[in-house]
C-alpha positions in Angstrom: -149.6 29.7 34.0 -147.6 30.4 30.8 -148.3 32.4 28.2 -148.9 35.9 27.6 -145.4 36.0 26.2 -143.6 34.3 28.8 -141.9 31.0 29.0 -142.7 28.4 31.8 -140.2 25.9 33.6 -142.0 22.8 34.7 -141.2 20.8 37.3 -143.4 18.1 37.0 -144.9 15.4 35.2 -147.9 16.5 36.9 -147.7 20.4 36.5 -147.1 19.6 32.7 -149.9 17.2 32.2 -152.5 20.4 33.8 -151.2 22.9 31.4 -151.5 20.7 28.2 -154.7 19.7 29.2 -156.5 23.0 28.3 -156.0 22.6 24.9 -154.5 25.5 24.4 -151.2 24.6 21.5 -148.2 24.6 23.7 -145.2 24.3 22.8 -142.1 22.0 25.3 -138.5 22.6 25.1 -136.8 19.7 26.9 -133.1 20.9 26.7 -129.5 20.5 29.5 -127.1 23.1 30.9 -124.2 21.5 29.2 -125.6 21.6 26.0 -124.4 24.3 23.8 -127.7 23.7 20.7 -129.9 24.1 23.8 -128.7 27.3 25.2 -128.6 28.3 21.6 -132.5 27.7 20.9 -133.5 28.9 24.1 -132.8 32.3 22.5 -134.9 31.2 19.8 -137.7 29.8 22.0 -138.0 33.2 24.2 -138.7 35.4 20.8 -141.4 32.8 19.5 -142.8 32.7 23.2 -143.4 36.7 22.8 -144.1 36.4 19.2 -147.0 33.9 19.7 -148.4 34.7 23.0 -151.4 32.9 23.1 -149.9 29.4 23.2 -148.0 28.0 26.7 -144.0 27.8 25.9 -142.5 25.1 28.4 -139.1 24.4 29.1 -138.3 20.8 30.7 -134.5 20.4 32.3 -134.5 16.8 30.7 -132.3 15.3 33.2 -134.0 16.9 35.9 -137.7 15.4 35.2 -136.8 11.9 34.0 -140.0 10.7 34.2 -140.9 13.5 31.4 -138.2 12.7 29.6 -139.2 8.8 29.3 -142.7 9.5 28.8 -141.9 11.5 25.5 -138.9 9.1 25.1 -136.0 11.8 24.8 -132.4 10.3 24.4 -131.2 13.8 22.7 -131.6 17.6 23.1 -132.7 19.8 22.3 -136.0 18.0 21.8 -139.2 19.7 21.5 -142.6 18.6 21.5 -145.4 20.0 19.9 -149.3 19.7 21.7 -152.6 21.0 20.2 -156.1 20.0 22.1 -154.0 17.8 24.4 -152.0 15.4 22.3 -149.0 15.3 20.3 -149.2 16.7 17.0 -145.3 16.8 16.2 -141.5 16.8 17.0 -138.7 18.3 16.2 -135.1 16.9 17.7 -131.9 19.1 17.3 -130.7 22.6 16.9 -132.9 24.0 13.9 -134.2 27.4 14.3 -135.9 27.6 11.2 -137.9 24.5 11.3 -138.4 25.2 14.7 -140.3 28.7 14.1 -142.1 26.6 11.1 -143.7 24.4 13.5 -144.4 26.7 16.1 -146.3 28.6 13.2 -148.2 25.9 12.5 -149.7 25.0 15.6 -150.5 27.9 17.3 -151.3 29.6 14.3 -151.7 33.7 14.1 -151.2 36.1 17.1 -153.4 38.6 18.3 -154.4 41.7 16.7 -152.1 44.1 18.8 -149.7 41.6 19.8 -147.5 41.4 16.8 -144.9 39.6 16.7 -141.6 40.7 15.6 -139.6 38.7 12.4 -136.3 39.8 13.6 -136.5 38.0 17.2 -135.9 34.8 14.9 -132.7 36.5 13.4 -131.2 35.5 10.2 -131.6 31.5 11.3 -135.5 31.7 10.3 -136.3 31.0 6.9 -138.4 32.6 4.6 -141.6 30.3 5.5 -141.4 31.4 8.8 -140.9 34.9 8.1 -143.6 35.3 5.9 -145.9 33.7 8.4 -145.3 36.1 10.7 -145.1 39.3 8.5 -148.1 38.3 7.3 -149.9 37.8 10.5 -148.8 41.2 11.8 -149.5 43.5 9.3 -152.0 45.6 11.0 -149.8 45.2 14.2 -148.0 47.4 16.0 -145.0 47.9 17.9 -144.0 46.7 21.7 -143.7 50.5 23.6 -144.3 48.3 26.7 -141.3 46.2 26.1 -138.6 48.8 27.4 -141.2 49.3 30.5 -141.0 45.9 31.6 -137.4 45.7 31.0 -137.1 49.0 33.9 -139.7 46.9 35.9 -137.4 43.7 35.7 -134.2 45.5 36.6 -136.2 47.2 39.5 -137.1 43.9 40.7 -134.0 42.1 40.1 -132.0 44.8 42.6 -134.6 44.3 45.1 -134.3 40.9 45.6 -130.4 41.3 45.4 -130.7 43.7 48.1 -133.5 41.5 49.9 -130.9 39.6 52.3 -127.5 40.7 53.3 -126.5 37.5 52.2 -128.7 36.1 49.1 -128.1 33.3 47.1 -130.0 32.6 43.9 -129.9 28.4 42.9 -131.5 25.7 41.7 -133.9 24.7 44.1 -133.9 25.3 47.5 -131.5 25.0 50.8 -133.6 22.2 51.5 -133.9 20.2 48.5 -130.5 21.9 46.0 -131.3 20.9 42.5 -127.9 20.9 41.2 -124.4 19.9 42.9 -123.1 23.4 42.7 -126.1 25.0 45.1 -126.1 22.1 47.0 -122.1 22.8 47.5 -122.7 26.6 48.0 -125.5 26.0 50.6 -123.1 23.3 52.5 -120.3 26.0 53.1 -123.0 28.8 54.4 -124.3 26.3 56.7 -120.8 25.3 57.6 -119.8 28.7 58.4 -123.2 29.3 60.5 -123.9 32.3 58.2 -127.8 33.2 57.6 -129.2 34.2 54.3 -131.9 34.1 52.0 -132.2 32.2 48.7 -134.1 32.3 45.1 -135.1 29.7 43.4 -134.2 30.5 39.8 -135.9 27.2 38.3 -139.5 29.0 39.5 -138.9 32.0 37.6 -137.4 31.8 34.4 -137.8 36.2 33.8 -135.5 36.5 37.2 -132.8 33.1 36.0 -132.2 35.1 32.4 -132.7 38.8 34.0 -130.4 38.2 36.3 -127.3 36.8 34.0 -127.3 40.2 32.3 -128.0 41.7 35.5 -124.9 40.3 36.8 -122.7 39.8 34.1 -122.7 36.1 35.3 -124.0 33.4 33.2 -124.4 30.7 35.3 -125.6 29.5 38.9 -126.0 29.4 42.3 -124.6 33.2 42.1 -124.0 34.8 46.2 -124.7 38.4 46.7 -123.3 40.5 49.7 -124.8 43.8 50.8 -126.5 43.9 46.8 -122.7 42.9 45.2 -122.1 39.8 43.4 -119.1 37.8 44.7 -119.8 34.9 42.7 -120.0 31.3 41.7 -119.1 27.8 43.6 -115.7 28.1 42.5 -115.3 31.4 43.9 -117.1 30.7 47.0 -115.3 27.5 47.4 -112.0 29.0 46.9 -113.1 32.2 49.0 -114.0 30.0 52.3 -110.5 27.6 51.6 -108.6 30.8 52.0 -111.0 32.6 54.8 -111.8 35.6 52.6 -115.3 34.4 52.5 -115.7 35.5 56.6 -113.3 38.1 55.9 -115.4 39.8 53.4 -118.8 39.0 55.3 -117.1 41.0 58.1 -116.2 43.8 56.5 -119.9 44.2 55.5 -121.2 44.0 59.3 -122.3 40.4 58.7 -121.8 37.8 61.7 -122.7 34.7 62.3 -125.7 33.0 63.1 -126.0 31.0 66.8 -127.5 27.7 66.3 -130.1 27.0 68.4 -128.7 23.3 68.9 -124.7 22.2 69.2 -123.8 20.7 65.8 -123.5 16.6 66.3 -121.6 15.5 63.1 -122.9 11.8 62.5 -120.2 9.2 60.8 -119.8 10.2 57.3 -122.0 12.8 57.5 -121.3 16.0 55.2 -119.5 13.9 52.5 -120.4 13.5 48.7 -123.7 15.4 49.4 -124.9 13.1 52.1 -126.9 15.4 54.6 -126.3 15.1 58.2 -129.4 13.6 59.5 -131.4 11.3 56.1 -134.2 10.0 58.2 -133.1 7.2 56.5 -132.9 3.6 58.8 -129.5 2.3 60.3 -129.6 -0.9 57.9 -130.6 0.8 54.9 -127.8 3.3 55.2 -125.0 0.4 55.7 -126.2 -1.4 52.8 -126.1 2.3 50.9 -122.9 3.1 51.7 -121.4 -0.6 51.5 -122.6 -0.2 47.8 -121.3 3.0 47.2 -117.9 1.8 48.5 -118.0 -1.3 47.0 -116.0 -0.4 43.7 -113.6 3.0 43.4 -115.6 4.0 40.7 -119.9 3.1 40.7 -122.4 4.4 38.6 -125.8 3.9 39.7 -127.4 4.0 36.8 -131.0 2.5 34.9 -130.2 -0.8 33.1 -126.7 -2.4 33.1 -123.5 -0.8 31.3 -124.6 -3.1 28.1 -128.2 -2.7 28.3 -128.7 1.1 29.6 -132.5 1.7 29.6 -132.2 5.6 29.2 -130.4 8.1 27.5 -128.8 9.7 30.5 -127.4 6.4 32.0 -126.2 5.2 28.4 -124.2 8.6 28.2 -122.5 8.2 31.2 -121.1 4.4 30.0 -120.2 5.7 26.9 -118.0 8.8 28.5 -116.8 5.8 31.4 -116.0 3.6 28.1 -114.3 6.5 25.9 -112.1 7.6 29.1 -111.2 3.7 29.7 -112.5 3.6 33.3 -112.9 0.4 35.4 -116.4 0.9 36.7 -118.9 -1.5 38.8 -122.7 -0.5 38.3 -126.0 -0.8 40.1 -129.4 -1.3 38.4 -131.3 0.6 40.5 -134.4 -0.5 38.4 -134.2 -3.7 39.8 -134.2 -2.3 43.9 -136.9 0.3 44.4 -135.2 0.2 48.4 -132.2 1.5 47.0 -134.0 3.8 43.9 -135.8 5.7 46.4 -133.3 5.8 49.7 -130.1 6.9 47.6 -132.1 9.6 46.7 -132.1 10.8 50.3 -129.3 9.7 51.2 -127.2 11.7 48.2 -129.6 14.4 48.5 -130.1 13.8 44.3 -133.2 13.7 42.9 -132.5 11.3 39.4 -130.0 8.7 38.0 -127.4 8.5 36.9 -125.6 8.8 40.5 -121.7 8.3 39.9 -119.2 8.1 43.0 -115.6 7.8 42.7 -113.9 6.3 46.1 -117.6 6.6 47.9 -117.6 10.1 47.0 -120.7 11.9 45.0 -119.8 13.1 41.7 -122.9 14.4 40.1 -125.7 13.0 37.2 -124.9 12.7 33.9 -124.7 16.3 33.1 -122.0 16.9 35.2 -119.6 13.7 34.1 -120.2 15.5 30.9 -119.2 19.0 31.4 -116.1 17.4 33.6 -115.0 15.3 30.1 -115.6 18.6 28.1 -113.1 20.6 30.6 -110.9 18.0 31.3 -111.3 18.0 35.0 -112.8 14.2 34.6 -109.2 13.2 33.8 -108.0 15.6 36.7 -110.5 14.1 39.4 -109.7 10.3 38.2 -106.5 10.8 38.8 -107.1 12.6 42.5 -109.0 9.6 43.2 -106.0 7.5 42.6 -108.0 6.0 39.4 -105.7 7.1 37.2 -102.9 8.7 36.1 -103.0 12.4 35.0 -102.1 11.9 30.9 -99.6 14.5 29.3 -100.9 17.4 27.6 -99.3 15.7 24.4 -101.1 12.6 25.2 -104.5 14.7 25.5 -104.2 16.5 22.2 -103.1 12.9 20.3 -106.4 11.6 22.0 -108.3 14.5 21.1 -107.1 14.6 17.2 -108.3 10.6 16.9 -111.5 11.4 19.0 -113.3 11.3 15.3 -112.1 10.4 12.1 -112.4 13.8 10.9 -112.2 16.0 13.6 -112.6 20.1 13.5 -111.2 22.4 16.1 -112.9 25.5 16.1 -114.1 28.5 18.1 -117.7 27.9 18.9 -119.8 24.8 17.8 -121.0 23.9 14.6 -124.7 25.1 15.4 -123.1 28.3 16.5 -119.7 28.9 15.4 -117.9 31.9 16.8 -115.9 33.2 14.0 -116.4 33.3 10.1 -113.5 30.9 9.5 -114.9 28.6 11.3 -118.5 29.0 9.9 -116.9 28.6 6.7 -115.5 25.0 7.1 -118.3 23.9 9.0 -120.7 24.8 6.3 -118.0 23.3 3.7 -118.1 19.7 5.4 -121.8 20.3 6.0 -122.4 21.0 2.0 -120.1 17.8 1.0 -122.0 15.7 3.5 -118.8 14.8 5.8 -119.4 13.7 9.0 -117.0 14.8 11.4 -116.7 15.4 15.3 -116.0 19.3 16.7 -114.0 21.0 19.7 -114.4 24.1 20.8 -111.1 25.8 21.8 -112.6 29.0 23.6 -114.0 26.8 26.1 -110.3 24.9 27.1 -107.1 27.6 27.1 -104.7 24.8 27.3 -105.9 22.8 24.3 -106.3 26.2 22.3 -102.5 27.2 23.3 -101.4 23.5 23.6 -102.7 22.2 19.9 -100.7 25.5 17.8 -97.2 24.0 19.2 -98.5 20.3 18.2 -99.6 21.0 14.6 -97.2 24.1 14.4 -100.0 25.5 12.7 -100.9 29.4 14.7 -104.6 29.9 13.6 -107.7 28.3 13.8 -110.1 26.5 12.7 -107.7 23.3 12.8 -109.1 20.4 10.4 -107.5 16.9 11.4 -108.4 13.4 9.1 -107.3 10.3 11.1 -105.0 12.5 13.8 -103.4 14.2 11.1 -103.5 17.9 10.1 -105.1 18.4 6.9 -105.1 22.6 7.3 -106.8 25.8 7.8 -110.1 27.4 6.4 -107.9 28.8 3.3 -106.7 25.2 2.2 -110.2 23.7 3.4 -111.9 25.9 0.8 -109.0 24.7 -1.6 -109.9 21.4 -1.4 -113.8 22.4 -1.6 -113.2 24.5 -4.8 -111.2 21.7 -6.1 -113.5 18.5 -5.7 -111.2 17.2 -3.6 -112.2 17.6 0.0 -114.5 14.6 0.5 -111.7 12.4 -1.3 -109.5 13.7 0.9 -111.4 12.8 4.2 -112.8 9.5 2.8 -108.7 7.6 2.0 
């Protein structure tokens, strides 16, 4: 049960429905891992969470519970959903941390006597209602002593479970049931390789899943330990087993492998695109799968049609299909509850959208989107024979256009990662401009790439129809001068 100062992942419809039901105000944070405003008010969420610790803080992987996400009809995150005596008393969509603390305030009121909450956790995004609130609700309070004990009781735990195995993974989900590509990858190759090891699951436990990235110095997951040492990701792994360092390494720490009880009988397509081995799935139903999944290089099974999605998720993948100019067939898997439920199995993926490129698994919408953010979409398309790999020119020429006024700049505009970008986001913000963003810490090539093609060294980069307008000094020029919305409305 949540509460006490802790922050709960759901992973139900079912498991949310018995926690809301006591009453209790509880507070739901339905947020994705490729979204940079959710990672951003997660922070935010875990203060408020020990700040107020009498309400139930819920976090809800929205593309991983779609049948939460319809029910409170989310087509954006972050989204957060506000519950007091077991209804609905409020929303709040988007990255605001200030309005965010505000509510929170509201509906689960004061804290405890002698569990005071601490003005600072909100940092300088709270505003001064929600600051007051909580001064004023702690000002016979007292400080957290306990706080650095349960820190030392954390790390304590965190190397045990390290250490549990001599081969530990930590994932989404299980070796049975992988909740995201990468762990399912990850679990594929220690299979493969016959090695035996133990696993987390960091969705049941969200202390351990943010413990360990600072644990680690690794921010994301499945992460492998060996002997109690990190050796990494699924890149690493992947690239570690393709070049036989990954046995290599496992025997230089006395690790063998495992003997399986049974000889290994590969069954026809078995092992590709995340199809398990053995689906229990009938002989007729897996032809008609994979005739459907062959049927077009590239087919998104997806709720709705291309033109009509009927969620969020599906309607993002279209639109980055659409944007990239990709050919694509689709299947309305609302329309075939057969092929809803047994492409489940047979993928081994739990929600739609499914895309696969030349009968091959590509992931759900989160995925397609962190691939178009990296530009390993483009890569991959052209791998599959799709397309053709564009030049980097033609890439930055794309990217300039992407929006009519478009910013490149190091962070995002909810949490930019300089001052110089900060100030021309809050410039554009104040004269009301709308304008698209790219964040050039996240793609080397672009950063490097984009100071040749403007012939302009620094960032931020501001671009009006695909052409250069300037830095932050002649941004605040412009500003100064009246003319910076003239300038981005010709």
């Amino acid at each position: 049960m949540s509460g006490g100062g802790s922050v709960k992942d759901v992973q139900s419809k079912a498991e949310l429905d018995a926690v809301i039901g006591d009453g209790a105000p509880a507070i739901m944070h339905l947020w994705a891992a490729w979204c940079e405003a959710s990672k951003h008010m997660d922070k935010v969420f875990f203060h408020l969470a020990i700040d107020f610790p009498h309400a139930h803080f819920l976090r809800v992987e929205a593309e991983e519970q779609p049948e939460i996400s319809e029910a409170y009809s989310v087509s954006a995150v972050p989204y957060f959903v506000f519950f007091k005596d077991g209804k609905v008393v409020d929303t709040l969509e988007g990255a605001d941390p200030s309005t965010l603390g505000n509510k929170v305030s509201k509906v689960a009121g004061i804290v405890y006597p002698g569990e005071p909450a601490a003005p600072a956790s909100l940092g300088m995004a709270a505003g001064p209602t929600v600051l007051e609130s909580v001064k004023s609700a702690n000002q016979n309070g007292s400080s957290h002593p306990e706080r650095q004990v349960r820190k030392d009781e954390l790390k304590k735990r965190l190397q045990q479970l390290v250490n549990s195995h001599p081969v530990m993974l930590f994932m989404k989900g299980n070796p049975d049931e992988p909740k995201c590509g990468f762990s399912q990858k990850v679990v594929e190759i220690l299979k493969d390789e016959n090695f035996e090891f133990g696993s987390f699951d960091i969705l049941t436990d969200i202390e351990v899943r943010e413990g360990l990235k600072k644990f680690s110095n690794w921010p994301t997951y499945p992460q492998l330990y060996c002997k109690g040492d990190l050796l990494g990701g699924s890149d690493i792994v992947i690239a570690m087993r393709d070049s036989g360092e990954l046995t290599e390494v496992f025997k230089d720490h006395g690790i063998g492998v495992s003997v399986p009880n049974e000889p290994k009988v590969a069954e026809p397509g078995g092992g590709k695109g995340g199809i398990s081995d053995s689906t229990g799935l009938s002989a007729t139903l897996t032809s008609r799968l994979q005739s459907l999944i062959s049927s077009d290089p590239v087919m998104l099974f997806m709720k709705g049609k291309p033109d009509e999605p009927r969620c969020g998720f599906s309607r993002k993948v279209v639109d980055i299909l659409r944007e990239e100019k990709v050919d694509f067939q689709s299947f309305d898997i609302l329309s075939d509850e057969e092929v809803r439920q047994g492409l489940k199995v047979f993928s081994n993926w739990s929600s739609y959208p499914q895309l696969y490129m030349k009968g091959e698994f590509i992931g759900g919408s989160d995925i397609v989107l962190e691939m178009q953010k990296s530009g390993e979409l483009e890569k991959v398309l052209a791998e599959k024979g799709v397309r053709q790999v564009p030049s980097l020119e033609d890439r930055l020429k794309k990217l300039t256009t992407s929006s009519p006024v478009m910013l490149f700049m190091k962070g995002t505009p909810e949490a930019p990662r300089c001052g110089f970008s900060s100030k021309v986001v809050n410039a554009l913000k104040e004269e009301g401009v709308d304008f698209g963003s790219f964040d050039i810490l996240s793609d080397e090539e672009v950063r490097q790439g984009l100071k040749t093609f403007s012939n302009w060294p620094t960032f931020p980069q501001l671009y009006h129809k695909g052409e250069l307008v300037g830095g932050c000094d002649i941004v605040m020029e412009l500003r100064d001068g009246g003319e910076l919305k003239s300038t981005l409305s010709e």
